[in-house]
SEVO-318392 format. One line per field, with one value per residue (C-alpha): x, y, z; residue in three letters. Coordinates in steps of 0.5 Angstrom, whole numbers, m for minus. Layout:
x (X,...) .
y (Y,...) .
z (Z,...) .
residu (Ala,...) .
***
This chain:
x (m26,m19,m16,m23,m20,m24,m24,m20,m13,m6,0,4,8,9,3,6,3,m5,m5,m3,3,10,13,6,3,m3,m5,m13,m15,m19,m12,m12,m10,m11,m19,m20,m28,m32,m36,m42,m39,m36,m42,m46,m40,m40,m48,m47,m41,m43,m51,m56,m59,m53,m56,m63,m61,m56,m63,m66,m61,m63,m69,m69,m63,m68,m74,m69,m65,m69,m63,m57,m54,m50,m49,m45,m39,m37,m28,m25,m20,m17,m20,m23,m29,m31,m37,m38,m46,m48,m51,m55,m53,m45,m43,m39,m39,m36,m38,m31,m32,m27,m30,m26,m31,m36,m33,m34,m32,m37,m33,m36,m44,m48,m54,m56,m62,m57,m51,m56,m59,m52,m50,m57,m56,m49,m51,m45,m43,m41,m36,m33,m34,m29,m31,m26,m29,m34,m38,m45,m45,m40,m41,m49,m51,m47,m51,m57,m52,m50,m56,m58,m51,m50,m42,m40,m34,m34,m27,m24,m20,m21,m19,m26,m33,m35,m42,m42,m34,m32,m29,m24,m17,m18,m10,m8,m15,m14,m19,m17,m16,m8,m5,m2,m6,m8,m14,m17,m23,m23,m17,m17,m12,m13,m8,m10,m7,m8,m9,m11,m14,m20,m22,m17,m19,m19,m17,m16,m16,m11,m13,m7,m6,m3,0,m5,m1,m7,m6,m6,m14,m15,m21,m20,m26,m25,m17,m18,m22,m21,m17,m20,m18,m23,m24,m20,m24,m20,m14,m8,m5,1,m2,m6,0,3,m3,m3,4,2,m3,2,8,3,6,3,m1,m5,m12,m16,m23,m26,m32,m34,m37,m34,m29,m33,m33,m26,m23,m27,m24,m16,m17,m18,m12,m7,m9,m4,m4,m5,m7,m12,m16,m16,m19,m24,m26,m27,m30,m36,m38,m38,m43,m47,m48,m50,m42,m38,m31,m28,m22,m18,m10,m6,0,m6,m8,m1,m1,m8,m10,m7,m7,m2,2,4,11,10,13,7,2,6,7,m1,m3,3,7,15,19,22,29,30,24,23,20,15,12,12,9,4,3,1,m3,m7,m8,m11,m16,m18,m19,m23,m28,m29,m31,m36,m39,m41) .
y (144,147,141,140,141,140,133,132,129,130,131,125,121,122,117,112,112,109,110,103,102,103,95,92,91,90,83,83,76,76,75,67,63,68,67,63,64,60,63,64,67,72,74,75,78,84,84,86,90,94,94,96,90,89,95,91,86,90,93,86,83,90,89,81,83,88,83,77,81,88,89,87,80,81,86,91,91,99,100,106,108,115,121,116,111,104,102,97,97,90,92,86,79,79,86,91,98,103,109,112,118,124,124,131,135,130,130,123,118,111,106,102,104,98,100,108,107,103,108,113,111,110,117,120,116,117,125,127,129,126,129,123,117,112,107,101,97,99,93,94,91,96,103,102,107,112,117,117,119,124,127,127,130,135,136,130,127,120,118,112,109,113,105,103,106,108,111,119,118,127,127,133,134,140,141,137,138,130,124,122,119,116,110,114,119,122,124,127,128,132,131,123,121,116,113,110,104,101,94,91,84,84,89,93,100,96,101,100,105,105,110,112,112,119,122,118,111,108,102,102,101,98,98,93,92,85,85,81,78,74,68,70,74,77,73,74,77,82,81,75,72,75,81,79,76,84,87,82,84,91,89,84,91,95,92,86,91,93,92,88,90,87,88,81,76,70,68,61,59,62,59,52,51,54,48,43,45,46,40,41,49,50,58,57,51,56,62,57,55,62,64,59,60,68,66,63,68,73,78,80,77,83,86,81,83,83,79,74,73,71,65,62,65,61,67,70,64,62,62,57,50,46,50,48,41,40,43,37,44,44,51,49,49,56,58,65,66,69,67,60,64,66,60,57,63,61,54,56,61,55,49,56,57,50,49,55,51,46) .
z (m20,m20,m24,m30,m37,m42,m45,m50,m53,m50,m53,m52,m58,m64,m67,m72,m79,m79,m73,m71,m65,m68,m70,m71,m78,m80,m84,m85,m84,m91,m94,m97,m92,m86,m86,m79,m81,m86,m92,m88,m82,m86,m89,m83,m80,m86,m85,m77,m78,m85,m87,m82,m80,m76,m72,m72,m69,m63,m62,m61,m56,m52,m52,m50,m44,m42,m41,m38,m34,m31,m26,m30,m31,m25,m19,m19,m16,m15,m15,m11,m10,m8,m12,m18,m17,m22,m23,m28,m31,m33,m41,m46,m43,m41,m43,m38,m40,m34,m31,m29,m25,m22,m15,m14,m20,m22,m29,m32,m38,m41,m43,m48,m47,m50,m47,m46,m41,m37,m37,m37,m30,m27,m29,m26,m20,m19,m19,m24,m31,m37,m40,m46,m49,m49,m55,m56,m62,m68,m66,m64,m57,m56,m59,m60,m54,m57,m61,m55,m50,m54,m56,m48,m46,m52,m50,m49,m54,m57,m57,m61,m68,m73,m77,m74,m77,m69,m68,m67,m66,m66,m72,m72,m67,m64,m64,m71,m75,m76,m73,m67,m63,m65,m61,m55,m54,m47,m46,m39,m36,m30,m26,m30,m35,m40,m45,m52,m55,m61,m60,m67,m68,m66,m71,m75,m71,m64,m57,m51,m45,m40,m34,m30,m23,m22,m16,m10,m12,m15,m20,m27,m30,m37,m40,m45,m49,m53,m53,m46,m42,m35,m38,m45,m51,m56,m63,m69,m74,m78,m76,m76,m70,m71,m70,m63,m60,m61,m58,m52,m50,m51,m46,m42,m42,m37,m31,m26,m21,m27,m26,m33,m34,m39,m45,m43,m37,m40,m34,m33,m40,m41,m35,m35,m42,m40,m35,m41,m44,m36,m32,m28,m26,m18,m20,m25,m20,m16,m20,m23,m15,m14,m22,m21,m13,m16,m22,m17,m14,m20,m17,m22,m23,m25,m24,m25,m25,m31,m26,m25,m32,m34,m28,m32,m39,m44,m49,m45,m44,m51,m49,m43,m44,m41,m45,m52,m50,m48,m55,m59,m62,m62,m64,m71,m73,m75,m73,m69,m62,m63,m70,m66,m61,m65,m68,m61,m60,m67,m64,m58,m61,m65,m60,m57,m62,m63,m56,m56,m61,m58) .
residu (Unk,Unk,Unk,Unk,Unk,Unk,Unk,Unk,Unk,Unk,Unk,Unk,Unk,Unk,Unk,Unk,Unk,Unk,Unk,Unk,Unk,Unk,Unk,Unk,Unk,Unk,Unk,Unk,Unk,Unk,Unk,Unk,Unk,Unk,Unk,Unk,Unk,Unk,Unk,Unk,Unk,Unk,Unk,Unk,Unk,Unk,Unk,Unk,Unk,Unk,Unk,Unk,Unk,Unk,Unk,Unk,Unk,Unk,Unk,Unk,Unk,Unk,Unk,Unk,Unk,Unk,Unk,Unk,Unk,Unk,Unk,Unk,Unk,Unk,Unk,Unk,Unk,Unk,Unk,Unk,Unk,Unk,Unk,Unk,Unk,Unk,Unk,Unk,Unk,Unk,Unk,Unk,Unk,Unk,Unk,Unk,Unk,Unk,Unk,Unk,Unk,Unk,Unk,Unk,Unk,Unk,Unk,Unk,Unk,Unk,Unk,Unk,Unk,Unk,Unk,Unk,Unk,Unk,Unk,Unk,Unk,Unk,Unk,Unk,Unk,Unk,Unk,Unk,Unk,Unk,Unk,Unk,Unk,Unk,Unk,Unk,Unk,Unk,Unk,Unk,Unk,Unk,Unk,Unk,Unk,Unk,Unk,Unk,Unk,Unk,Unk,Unk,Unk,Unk,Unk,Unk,Unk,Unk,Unk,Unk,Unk,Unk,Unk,Unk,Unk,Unk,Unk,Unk,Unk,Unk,Unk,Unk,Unk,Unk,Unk,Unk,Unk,Unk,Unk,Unk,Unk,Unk,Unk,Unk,Unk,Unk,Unk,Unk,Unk,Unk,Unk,Unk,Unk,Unk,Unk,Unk,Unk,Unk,Unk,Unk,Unk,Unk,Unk,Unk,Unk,Unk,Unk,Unk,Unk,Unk,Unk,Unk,Unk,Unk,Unk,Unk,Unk,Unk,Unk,Unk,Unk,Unk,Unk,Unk,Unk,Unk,Unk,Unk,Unk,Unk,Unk,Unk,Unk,Unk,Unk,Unk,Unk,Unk,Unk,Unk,Unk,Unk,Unk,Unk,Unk,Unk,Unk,Unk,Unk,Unk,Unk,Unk,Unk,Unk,Unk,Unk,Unk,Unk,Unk,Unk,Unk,Unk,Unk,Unk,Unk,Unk,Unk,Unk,Unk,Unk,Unk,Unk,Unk,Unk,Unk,Unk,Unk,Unk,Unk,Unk,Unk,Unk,Unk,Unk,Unk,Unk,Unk,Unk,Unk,Unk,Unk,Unk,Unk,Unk,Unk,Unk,Unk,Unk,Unk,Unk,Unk,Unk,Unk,Unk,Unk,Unk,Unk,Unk,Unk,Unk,Unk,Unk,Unk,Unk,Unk,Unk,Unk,Unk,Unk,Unk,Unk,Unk,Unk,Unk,Unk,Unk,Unk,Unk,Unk,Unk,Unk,Unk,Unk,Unk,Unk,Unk,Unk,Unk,Unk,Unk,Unk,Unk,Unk,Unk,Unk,Unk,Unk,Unk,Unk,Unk,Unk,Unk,Unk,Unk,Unk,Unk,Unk,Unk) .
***
């Protein structure tokens, strides 16, 4: 109890302008020859994102993943480490939100609550309170249970992107009187600190949340939405490869002992299809054995570390020569590093969503 403070921003660096990480520009996708989505998945995209039909349809997946999956569509599979507990709720049909608790007071945050009744029960059940909303993108699936937790836990604060149109996000900065929250912003919960970052890509007001390890050791925590999975990236539907490739190595920079929980549980198909790409990678043979015997066994593949994910995630190893070599791409002359990197990045995201439909 000595160490609660209210939620609510830190100060930390200045924020850059828009609210974007300092070095990294914003090219939205729309612009021509930039769009990686036909005209019909534009359209649909706008409707999910804009109108209220988007909303309908987030209500329909609750309601289906509720009738198919009673208990989650996989076991939980509780992280703890001294003064601070993870527990990944499993929500619709392969999303993750996390109940990240401070043991110490019993103060805790919600990363990502899909399906309020789920988070909700994890809340009561674990007997605590909760004190603020971690949202890291505007998309349904991500941000829908965000008003019904609100309206059952009054004080409770919604934290995101102002560059996102995130439900019930807490519209004035207590210090600045500006909509939070800016990239590199702290917030703390309890005695829990977390850092937001803007990762861009995605959608143009994408934020991870990265919870820090303080003074017991422990490591590093991002929650990362749909930035990155195990062995996956999310898709690229407003922004360019340029600026992916910028916010994943914002991600990579964290440090390797950095544990990744993702938004999603995509780590078969993920790293089936990496497989298709390395056919000579021993890490990821290895992390395939394992992502398939736990799928089997309805577990949870999370966390990964963001060490391990640079050994087989092929979003995170555009300047790996045997990766460029299996996709036919050489670095032009007078091409620089990253906007080859980048490119390879661009292929690899395109041969991944040609293979998710089929």
């Amino acid at each position: 109890q000595s160490c609660h403070r209210p939620a609510g921003p830190r100060a930390g660096p200045e924020p850059s302008s828009g609210g974007l990480p300092e070095g990294v520009e914003y090219i939205p996708t729309r612009k021509k020859g930039k769009n990686p989505m036909k005209p019909v998945g534009v359209a649909c995209y706008s409707l999910y994102t804009r109108t209220r039909l988007g909303y309908l349809f987030y209500q329909r997946q609750v309601k289906k993943a509720r009738e198919r999956y009673p208990h989650g569509h996989s076991t939980p599979q509780p992280c703890r480490f001294p003064g601070v507990k993870i527990l990944p709720i499993p929500v619709l049909s392969n999303n993750y939100s996390y109940l990240v608790i401070d043991t110490g007071s019993g103060w805790a945050a919600v990363v990502d609550p899909s399906d309020p009744l789920a988070v909700e029960a994890a809340i009561e059940e674990e007997g605590v309170m909760l004190e603020a909303i971690f949202c890291t993108h505007k998309h349904w699936d991500h941000s829908g249970g965000n008003a019904a937790l609100r309206q059952r836990h009054g004080s409770c604060k919604v934290y995101g992107s102002a560059l996102d149109a995130i439900p019930e996000l807490t519209k004035v900065h207590p210090c600045r009187r500006r909509s939070p929250l800016a990239d590199r912003e702290k917030v703390s919960v309890g005695c829990l600190t977390f850092e937001a970052l803007a990762t861009p890509g995605h959608t143009v007001g994408h934020m991870v949340y990265v919870l820090d390890g303080g003074p017991d050791g422990n490591p590093p925590c991002l929650f990362s939405g749909d930035l990155l999975f195990l062995a996956g990236c999310g898709e690229l539907f407003e922004g360019s490869p340029e600026t992916m490739l910028a916010s994943l190595d914002m991600a990579v920079g964290l440090g390797e002992d950095t544990l990744l929980w993702p938004g999603h549980e995509y780590a078969l198909e993920c790293l089936t299809f990496a497989s298709l790409l390395e056919l000579d990678n021993p890490a990821l043979e290895q992390k395939l054995r394992w992502a398939t015997q736990q799928r089997q066994e309805k577990r949870s593949t999370c966390p990964s570390t963001l060490g391990e994910e640079q050994t087989y995630n092929p979003f995170l190893r555009t300047h790996r020569p045997e990766l460029q070599a299996a996709l036919g791409l050489r670095q032009g002359g007078g091409e620089h590093p990253d906007a080859f990197r980048a490119r390879v990045l661009k292929e690899v995201r395109r041969r991944k969503d040609l293979y998710k439909a089929t």
